[in-house]
BADO-334638 format. One line per field, with one value per residue (C-alpha): residue number from 1; x, y, z. Coordinates in nm, 3 decimals, padded with zeros to 5 digits. Last residue first. Layout:
% BADO-334638
nr (NUM, ...)
xx (X, ...)
yy (Y, ...)
zz (Z, ...)
END
This chain:
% BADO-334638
nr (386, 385, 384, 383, 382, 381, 380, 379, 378, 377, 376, 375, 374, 373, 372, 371, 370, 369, 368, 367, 366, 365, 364, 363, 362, 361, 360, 359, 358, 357, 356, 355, 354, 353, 352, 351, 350, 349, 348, 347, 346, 345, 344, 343, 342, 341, 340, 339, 338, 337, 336, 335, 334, 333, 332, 331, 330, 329, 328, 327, 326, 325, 324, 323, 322, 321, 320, 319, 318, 317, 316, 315, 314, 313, 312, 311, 310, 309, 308, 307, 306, 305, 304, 303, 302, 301, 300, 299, 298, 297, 296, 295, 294, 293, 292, 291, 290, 289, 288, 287, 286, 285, 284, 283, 282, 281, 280, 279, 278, 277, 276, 275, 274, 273, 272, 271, 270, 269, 268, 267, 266, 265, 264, 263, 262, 261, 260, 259, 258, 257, 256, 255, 254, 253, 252, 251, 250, 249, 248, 247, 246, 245, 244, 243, 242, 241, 240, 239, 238, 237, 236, 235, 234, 233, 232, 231, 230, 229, 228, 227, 226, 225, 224, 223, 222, 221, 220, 219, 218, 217, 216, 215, 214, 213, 212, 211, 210, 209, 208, 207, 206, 205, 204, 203, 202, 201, 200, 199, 198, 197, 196, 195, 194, 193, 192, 191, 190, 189, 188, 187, 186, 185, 184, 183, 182, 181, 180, 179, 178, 177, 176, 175, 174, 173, 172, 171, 170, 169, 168, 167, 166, 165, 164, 163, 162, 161, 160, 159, 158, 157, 156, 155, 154, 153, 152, 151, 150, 149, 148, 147, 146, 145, 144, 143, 142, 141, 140, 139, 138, 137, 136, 135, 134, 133, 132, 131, 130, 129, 128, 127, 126, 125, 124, 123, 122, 121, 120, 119, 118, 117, 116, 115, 114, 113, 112, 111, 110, 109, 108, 107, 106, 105, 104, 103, 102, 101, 100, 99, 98, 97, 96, 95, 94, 93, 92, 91, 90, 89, 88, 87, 86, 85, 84, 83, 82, 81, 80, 79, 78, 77, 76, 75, 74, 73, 72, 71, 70, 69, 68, 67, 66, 65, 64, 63, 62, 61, 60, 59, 58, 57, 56, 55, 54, 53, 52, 51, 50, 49, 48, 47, 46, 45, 44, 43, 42, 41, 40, 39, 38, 37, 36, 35, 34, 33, 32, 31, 30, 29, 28, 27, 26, 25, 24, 23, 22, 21, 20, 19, 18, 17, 16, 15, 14, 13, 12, 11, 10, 9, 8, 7, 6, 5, 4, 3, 2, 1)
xx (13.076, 13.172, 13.548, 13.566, 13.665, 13.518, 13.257, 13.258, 13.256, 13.415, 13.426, 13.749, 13.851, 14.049, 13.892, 13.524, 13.321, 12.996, 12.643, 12.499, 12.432, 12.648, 12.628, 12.969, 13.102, 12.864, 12.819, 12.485, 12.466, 12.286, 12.226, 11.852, 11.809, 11.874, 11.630, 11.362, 11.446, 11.407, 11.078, 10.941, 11.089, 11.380, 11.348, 11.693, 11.493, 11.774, 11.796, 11.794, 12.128, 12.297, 12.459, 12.559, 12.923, 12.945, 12.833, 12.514, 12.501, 12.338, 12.124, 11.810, 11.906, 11.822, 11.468, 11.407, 11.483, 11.258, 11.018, 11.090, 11.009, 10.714, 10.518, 10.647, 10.556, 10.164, 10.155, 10.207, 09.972, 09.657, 09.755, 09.724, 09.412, 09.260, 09.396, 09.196, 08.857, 08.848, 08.931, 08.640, 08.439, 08.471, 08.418, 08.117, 07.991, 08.110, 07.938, 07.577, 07.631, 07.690, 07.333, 07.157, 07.290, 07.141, 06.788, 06.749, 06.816, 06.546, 06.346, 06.406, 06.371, 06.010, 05.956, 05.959, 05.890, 05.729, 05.433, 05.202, 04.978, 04.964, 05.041, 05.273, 05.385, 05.496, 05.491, 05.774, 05.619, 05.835, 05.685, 05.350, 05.337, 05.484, 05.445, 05.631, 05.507, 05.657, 05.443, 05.674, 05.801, 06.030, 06.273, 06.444, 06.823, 06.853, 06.734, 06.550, 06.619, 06.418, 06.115, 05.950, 05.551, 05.499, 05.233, 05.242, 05.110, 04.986, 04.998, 04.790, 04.847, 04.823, 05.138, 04.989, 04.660, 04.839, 05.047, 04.686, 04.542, 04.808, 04.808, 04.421, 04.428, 04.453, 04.641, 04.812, 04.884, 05.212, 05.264, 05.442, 05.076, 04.866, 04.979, 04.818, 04.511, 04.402, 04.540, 04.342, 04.031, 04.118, 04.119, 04.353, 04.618, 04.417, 04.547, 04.282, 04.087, 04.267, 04.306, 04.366, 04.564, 04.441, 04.701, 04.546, 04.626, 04.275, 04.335, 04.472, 04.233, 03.985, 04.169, 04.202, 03.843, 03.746, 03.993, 03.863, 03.527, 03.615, 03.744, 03.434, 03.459, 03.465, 03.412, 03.549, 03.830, 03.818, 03.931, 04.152, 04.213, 04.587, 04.633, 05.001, 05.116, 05.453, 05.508, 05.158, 04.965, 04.625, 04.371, 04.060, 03.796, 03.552, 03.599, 03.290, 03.335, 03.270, 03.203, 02.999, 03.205, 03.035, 03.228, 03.475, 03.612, 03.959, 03.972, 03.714, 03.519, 03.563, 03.271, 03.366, 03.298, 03.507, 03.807, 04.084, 04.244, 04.570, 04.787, 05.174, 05.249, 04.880, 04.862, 04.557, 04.303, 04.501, 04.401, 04.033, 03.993, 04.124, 03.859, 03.622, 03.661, 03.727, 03.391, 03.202, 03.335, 03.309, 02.972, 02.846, 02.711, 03.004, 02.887, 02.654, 02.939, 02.985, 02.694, 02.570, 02.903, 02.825, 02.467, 02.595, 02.877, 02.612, 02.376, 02.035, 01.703, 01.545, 01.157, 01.194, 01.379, 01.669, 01.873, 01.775, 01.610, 01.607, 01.310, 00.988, 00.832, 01.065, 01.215, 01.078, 01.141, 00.923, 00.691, 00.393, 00.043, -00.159, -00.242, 00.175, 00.366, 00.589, 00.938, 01.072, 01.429, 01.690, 01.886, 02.190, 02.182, 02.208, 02.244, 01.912, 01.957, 01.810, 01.866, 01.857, 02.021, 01.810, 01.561, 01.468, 01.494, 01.131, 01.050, 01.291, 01.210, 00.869, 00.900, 01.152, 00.856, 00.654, 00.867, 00.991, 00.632, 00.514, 00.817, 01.105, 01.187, 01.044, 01.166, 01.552, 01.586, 01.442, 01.600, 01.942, 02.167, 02.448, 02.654, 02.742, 02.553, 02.374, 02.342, 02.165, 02.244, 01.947, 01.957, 01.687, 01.475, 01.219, 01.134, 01.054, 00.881, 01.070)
yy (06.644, 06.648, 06.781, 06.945, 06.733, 07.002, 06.820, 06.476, 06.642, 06.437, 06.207, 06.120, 05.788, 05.701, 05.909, 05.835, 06.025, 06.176, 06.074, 06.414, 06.782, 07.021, 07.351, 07.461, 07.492, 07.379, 07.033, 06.838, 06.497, 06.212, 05.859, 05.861, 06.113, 05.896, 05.645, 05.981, 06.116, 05.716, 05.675, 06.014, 06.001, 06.248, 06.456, 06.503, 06.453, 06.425, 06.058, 05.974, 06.210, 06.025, 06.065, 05.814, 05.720, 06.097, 06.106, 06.330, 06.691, 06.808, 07.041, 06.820, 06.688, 07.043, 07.117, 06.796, 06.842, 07.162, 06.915, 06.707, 06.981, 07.091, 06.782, 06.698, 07.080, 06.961, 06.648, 06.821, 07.065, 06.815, 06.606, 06.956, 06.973, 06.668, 06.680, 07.026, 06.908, 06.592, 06.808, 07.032, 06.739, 06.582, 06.903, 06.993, 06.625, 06.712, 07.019, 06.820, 06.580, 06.832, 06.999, 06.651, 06.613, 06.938, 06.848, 06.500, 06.648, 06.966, 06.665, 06.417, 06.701, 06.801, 06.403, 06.423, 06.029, 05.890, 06.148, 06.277, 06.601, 06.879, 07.124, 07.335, 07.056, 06.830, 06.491, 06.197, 05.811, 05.463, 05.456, 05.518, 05.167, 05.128, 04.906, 05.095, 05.212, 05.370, 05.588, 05.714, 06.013, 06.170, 06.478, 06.573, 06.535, 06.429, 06.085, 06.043, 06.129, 05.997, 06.144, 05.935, 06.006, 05.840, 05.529, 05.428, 05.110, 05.105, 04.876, 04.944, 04.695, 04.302, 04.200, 03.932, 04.121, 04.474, 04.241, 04.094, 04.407, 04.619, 04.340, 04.359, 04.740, 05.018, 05.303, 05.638, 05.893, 06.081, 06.358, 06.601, 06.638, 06.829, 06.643, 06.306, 06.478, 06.601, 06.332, 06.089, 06.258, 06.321, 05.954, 05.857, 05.739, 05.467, 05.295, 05.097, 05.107, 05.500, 05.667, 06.009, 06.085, 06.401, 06.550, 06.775, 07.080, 07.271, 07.506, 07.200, 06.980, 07.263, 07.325, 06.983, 06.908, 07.295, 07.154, 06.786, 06.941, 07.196, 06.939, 06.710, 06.351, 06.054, 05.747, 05.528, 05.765, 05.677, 05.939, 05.914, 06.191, 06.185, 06.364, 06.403, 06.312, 06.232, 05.868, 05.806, 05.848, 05.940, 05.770, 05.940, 05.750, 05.815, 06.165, 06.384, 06.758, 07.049, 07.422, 07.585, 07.539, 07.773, 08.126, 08.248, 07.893, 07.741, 07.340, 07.299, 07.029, 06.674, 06.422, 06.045, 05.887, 05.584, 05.662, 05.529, 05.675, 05.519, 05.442, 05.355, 05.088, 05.005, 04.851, 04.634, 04.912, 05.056, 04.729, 04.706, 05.109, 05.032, 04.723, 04.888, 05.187, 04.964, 04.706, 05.078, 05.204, 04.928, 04.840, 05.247, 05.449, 05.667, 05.846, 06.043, 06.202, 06.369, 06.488, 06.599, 06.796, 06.938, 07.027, 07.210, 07.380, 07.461, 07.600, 07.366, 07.548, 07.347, 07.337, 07.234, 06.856, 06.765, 06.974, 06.795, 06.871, 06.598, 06.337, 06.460, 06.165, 05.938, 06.099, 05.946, 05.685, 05.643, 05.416, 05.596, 05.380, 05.663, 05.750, 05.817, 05.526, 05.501, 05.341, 05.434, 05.643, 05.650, 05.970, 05.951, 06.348, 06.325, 05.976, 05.950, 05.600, 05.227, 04.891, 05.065, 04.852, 04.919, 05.168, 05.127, 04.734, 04.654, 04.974, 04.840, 04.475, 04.563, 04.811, 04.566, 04.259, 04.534, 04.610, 04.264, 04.191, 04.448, 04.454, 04.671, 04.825, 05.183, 05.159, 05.097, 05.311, 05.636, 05.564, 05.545, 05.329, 05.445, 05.196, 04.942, 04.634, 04.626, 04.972, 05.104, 05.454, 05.608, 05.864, 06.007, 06.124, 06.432, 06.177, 06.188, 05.884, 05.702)
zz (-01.042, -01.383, -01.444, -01.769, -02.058, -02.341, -02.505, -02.329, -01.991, -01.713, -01.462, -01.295, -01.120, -01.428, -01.706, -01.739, -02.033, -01.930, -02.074, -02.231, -02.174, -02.269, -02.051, -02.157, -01.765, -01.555, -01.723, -01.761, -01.670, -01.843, -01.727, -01.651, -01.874, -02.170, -02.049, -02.051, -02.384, -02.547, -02.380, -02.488, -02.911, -03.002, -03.264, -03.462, -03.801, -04.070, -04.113, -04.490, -04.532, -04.285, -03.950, -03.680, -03.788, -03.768, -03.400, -03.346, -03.249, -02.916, -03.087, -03.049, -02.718, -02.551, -02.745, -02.611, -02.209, -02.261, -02.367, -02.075, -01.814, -01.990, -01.977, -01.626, -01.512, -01.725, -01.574, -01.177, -01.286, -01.321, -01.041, -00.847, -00.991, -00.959, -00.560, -00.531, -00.721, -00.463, -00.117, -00.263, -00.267, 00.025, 00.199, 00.023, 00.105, 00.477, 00.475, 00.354, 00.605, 00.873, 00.727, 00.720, 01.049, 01.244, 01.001, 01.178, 01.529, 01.445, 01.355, 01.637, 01.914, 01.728, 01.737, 02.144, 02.224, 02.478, 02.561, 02.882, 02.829, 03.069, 02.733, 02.978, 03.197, 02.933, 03.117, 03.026, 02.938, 02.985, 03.375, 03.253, 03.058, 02.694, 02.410, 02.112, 01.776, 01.455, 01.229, 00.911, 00.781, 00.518, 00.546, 00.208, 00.175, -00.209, -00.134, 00.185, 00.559, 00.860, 01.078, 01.312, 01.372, 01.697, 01.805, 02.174, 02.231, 02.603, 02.903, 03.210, 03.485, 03.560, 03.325, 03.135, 03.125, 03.003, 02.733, 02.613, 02.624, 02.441, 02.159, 02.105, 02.116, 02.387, 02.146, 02.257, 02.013, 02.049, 01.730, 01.953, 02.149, 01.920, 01.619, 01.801, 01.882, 01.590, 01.412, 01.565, 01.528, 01.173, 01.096, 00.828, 01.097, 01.197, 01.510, 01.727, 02.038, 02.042, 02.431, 02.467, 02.804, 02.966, 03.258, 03.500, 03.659, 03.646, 03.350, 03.143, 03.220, 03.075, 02.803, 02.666, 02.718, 02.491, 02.259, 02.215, 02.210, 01.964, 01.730, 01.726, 01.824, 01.569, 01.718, 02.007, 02.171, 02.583, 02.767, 03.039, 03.307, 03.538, 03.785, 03.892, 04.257, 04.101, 04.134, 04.262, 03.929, 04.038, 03.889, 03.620, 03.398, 03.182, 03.233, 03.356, 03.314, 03.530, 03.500, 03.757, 04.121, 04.339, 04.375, 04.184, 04.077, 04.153, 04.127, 03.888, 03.920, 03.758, 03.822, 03.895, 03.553, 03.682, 03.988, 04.019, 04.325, 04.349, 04.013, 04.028, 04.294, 04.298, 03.935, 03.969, 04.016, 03.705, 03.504, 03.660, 03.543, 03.141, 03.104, 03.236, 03.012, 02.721, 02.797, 02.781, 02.514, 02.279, 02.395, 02.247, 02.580, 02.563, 02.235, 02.439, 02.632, 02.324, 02.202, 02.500, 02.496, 02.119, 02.233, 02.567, 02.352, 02.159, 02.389, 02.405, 02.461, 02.233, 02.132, 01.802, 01.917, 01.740, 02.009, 02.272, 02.573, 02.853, 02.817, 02.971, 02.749, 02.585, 02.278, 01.925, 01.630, 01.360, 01.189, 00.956, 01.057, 00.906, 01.305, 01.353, 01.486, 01.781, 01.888, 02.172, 02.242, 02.507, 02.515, 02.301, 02.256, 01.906, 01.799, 02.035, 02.163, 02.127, 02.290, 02.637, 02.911, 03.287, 03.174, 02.800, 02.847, 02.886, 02.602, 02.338, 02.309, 02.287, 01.987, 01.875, 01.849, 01.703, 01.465, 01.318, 01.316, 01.096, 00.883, 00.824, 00.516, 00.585, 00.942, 00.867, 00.580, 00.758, 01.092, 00.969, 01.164, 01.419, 01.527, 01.819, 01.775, 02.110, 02.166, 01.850, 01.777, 01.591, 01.325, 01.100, 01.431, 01.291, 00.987, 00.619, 00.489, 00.172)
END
């Protein structure tokens, strides 16, 4: 395989990046030269081929040992491929970034996105479609400056508001040094997904920095957006939700929203739908009530088993005193015999004797009474029983 300056090239028409080294060494004579052609008549008006670095558009050239490769234009921009850059690298990782807007995806989306606010005049006015953002308080002329892919006015609140497009994978420090500078210039930036993947680090950079809110534009969105005639989003949040044992689990829920659904944090200048740090600190404020209540429950439990508890053991000792008392009451003759000494008295014959047994106040016998006339009395020593 030849070694190459250019080992990337974004090709336009199909949307991804292919690697220059691969492509060139297995593609044939004709096949190239019919692309060489194909890519210099178009190279002004709809480039076929880009830089993957600085997505300038690039020709295809051959060394004098017939060696295929891919190479800048003449007085092309710098890049930072190239040996002779002067490139900063913020300036290399912005060229890198606004070169990714030249993909199809991006560029149907963005139009797509701008027609559907255009439609929507009772909440968006002053769309506007890679309009150049200045800063709105410089010392002295105007230096920094970004280019959105698209920016409106949202009428209800005279807020800006800055879309950008999310196609591939962008760098972390340009998403920051983006959010920043909205930020610093009192502007609202609204990330836009073509699709939900919440493995991509892109997306969760974002997403996490804004309450875990990520804002998607795909098939479903469209069609309700084109029903409707304005901007329609599905808004994915992370929703937290108890498990066994009182842990905190999570899952991605989505809702179709438009701007009206949305609420603005003023110090991140980011819009959302759902606060899941409010959900959370809400989720943990009932898993600790639920957790007193369970201590509660339980307590309440342990304190009715034990009182149950000591009520058996005053019954237990209530009707063994009860026996100790029958067993010196002493038995009717006819009653006695030598084979029946044992005066023990069983439980269910103790208690159906109690039911109808008195005990008198005078010789403390206690046993069924004896009726005289209207009179009850003591069978031991005939005092009156009351």
């Amino acid at each position: 395989m030849s070694s190459r300056n250019m080992t990337s090239v974004f090709m336009t028409e199909d949307d991804q990046n292919i690697n220059a080294n691969e492509f060139l060494d297995l593609c044939e004579e004709e096949t190239f030269f019919k692309l060489r052609t194909r890519i210099e008549t178009l190279r002004k008006s709809s480039p076929v081929a880009l830089c993957s670095v600085c997505f300038q558009p690039v020709v295809l050239r051959a060394t004098s040992n017939r060696t295929k490769f891919f190479a800048h234009v003449k007085d092309s921009e710098d890049c930072p491929i190239k040996t002779t850059t002067n490139l900063t690298q913020e300036e290399i990782l912005a060229m890198k970034y606004n070169g990714q807007k030249e993909g199809r995806l991006h560029k149907e989306n963005k139009k797509n996105i701008s027609e559907l606010l255009r439609q929507d005049p009772v909440f968006f006015d002053d769309v506007m479609v890679e309009k150049t953002f200045r800063e709105k308080h410089p010392t002295g002329i105007a230096k920094k400056w970004r280019r959105p892919d698209i920016s409106a006015t949202l009428k209800a609140e005279n807020r800006q508001i800055i879309f950008e497009i999310q196609v591939s994978t962008t760098f972390l420090d340009v998403i920051i040094g983006r959010e920043q500078f909205y930020k610093k210039n009192e502007a609202y930036i609204t990330w836009v997904f073509l699709d939900f993947d919440p493995d991509k680090f892109t997306l969760l950079d974002i997403a996490y920095a804004n309450k875990a809110n990520v804002f998607v534009f795909d098939k479903e969105a469209k069609h309700e957006s084109e029903q409707n005639k304005r901007l329609i989003l599905k808004c994915y949040y992370r929703k937290p939700y108890m498990i066994d044992d009182f842990n905190i689990a999570y899952q991605w829920t989505s809702q179709l929203i438009d701007f009206s659904n949305l609420s603005f944090d003023s110090g991140t200048k980011k819009p959302f739908l759902v606060d899941t740090e409010i959900l959370k600190t809400s989720l943990i404020a009932q898993i600790r009530d639920e957790k007193m209540r369970l201590k509660h429950e339980l307590e309440e439990k342990e304190r009715l088993v034990r009182e149950a508890k000591q009520r058996k053991l005053d019954e237990q000792q209530k009707l063994e005193e009860l026996q100790r008392s029958y067993s010196n009451v002493q038995t009717p003759r006819s009653y006695r015999s030598k084979t029946h000494r044992d005066t023990t008295i069983s439980k269910p014959i103790l208690q159906k004797l109690l039911a109808s047994s008195l005990v008198c106040r005078s010789c403390h016998n206690i046993g069924k009474p004896k009726k005289l006339g209207r009179m009850t009395v003591c069978t031991k020593c005939g005092h009156e029983l009351f």
